[in-house]
Backbone bond lengths (Angstrom), bond angles and torsions (degrees), N, CA, C in turn:
res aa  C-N    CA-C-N  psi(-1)  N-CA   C-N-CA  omega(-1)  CA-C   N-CA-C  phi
1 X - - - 1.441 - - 1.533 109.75 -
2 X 1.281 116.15 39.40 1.544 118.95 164.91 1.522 124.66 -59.22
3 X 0.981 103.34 121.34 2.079 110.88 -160.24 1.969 93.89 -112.33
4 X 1.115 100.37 153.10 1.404 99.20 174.33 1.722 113.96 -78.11
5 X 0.981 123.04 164.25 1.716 121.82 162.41 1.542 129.35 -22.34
6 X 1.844 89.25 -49.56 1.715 104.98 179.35 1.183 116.20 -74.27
7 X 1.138 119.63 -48.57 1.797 140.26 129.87 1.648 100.57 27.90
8 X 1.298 93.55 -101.36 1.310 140.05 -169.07 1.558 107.69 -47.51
9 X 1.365 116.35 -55.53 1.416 128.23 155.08 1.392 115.70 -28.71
10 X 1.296 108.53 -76.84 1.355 101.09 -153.21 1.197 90.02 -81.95
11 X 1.465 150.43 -1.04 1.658 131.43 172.43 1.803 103.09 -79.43
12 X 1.414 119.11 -30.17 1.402 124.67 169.05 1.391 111.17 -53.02
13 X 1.867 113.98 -53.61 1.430 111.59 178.04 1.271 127.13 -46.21
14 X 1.498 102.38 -46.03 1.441 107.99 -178.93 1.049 128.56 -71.23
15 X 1.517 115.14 -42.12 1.846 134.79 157.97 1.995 89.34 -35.55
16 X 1.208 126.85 -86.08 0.919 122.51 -167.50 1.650 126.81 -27.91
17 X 1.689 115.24 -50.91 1.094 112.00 164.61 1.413 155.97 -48.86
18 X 1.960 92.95 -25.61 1.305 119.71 166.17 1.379 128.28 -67.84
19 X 1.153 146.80 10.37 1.608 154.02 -151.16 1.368 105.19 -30.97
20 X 1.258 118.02 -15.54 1.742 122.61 -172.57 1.184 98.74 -65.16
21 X 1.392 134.62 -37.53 1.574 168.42 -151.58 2.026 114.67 -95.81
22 X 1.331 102.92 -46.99 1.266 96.48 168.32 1.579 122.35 -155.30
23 X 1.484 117.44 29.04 1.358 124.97 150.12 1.442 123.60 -128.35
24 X 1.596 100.36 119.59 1.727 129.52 -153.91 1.742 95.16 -64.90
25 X 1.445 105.00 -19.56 1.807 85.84 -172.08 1.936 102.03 -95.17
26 X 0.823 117.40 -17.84 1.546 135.71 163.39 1.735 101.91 -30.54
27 X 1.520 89.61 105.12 1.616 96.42 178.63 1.917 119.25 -56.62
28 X 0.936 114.25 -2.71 1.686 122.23 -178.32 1.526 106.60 -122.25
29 X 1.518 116.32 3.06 1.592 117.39 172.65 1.366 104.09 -40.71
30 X 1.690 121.92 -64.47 1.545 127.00 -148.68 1.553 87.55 -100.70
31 X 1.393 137.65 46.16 1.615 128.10 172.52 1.400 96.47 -136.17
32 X 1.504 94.92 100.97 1.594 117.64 -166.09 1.516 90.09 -58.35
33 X 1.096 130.29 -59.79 1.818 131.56 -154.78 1.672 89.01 -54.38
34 X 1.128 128.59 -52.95 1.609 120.24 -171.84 1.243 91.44 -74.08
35 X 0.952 148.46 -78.59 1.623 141.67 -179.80 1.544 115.27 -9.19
36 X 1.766 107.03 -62.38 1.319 107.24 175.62 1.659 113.32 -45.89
37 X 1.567 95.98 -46.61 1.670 103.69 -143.49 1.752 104.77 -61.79
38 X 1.756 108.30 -32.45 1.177 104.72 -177.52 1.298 118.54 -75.03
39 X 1.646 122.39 -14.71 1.255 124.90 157.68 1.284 150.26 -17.67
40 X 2.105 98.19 -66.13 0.755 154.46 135.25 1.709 105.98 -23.66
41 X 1.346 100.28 -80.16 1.783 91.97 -169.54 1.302 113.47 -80.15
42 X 1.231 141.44 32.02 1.257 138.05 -150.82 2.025 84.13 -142.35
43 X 0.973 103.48 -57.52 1.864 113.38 168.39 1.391 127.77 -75.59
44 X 1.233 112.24 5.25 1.666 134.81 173.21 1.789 91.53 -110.82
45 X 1.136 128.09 -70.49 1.229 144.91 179.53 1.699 103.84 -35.73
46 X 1.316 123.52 -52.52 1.402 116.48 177.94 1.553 123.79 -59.47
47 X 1.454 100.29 -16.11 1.923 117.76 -160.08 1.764 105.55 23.51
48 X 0.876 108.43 82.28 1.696 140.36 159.52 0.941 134.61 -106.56
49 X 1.536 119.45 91.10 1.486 112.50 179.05 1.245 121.84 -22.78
50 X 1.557 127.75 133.51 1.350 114.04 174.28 1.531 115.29 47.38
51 X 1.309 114.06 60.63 1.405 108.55 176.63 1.899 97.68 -134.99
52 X 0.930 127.74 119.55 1.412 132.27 -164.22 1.699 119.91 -131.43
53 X 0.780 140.96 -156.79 1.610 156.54 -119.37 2.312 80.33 -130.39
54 X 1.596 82.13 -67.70 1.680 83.85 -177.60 1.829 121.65 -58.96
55 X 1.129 97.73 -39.67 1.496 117.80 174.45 1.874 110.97 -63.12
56 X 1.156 100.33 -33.20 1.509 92.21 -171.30 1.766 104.86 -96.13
57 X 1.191 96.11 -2.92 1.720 106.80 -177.35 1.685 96.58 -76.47
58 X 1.469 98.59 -64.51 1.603 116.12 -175.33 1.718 107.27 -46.17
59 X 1.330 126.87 -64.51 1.271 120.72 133.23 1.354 142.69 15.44
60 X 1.355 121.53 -85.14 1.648 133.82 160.66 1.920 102.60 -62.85
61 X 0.696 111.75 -8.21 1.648 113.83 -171.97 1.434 93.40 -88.69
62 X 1.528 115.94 -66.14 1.414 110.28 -155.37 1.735 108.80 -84.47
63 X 1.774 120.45 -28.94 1.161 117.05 141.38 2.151 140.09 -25.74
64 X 0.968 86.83 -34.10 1.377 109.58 170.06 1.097 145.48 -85.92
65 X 1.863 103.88 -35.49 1.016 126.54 165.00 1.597 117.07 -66.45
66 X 1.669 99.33 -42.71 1.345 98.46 -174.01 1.773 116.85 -84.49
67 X 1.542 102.61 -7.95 1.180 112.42 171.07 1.775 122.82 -61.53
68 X 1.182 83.96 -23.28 2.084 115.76 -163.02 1.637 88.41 -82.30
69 X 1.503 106.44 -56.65 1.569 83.69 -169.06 1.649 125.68 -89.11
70 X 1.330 101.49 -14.62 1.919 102.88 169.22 1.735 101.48 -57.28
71 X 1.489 114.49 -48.09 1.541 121.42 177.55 1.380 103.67 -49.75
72 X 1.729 131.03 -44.14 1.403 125.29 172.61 1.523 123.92 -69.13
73 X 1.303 94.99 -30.15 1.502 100.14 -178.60 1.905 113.36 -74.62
74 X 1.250 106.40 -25.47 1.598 114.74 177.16 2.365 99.72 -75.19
75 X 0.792 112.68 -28.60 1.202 126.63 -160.74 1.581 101.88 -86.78
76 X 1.829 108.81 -32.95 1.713 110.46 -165.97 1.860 90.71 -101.85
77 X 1.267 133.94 12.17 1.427 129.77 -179.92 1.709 106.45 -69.25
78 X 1.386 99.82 126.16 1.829 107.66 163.86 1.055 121.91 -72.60
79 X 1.441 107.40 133.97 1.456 96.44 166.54 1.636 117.84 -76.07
80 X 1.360 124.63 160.65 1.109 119.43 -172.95 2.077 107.75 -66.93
81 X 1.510 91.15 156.80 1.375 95.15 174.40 1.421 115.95 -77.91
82 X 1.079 104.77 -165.15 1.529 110.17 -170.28 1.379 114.28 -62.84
83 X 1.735 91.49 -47.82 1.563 107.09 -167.68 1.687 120.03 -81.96
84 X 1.702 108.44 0.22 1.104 123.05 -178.63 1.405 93.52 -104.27
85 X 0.636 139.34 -25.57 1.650 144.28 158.99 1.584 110.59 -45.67
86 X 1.342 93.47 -67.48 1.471 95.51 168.77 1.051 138.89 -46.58
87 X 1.727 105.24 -29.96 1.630 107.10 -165.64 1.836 89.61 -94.99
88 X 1.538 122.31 -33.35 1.364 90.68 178.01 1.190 137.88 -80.99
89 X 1.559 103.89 -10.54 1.543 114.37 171.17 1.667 96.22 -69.10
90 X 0.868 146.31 23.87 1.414 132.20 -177.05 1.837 115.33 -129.74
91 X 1.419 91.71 -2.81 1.418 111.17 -152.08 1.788 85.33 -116.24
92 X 1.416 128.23 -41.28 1.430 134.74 179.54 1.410 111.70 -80.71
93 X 1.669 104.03 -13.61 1.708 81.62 173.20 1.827 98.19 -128.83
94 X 1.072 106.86 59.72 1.594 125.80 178.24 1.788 97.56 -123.01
């Protein structure tokens, strides 16, 4: 399910508009019928062949997932060692 850039955009835009969908303090978060409904218009809204309710679930899933680990991967960065310290302080005032 590789989507282009623009793709990707406008399924974010629309995700975004829905809050029923992904903000927990959002009085229609836990009201499945609005839940469904934006589903629905959010997978009509993309006009994608074969793009559906299940597809756009699978979608926000793996979006997220990979969102989770760039957020882990910024979080697991070393700081440089001593001696890498050294070498770039040596390299900025060259």
């Amino acid at each position: 399910m590789k989507w282009s850039e623009e793709e990707t955009m406008h399924f974010v835009e629309l995700y975004s508009e829905k809050e029923c969908l992904w903000k927990k303090s959002s009085v229609n978060y836990r009201n499945k019928n609005m839940r469904r409904a934006a589903e629905g218009d959010i997978a009509n809204r993309m006009e994608k062949e074969s793009f559906g309710v299940a597809e756009l679930k699978q979608k926000i899933k793996i979006m997220r997932t990979t969102c989770n680990q760039e957020a882990l991967k910024e979080t697991q960065i070393d700081p440089p060692s001593e001696n890498e310290q050294c070498l770039l302080e040596e390299q900025v005032t060259e």
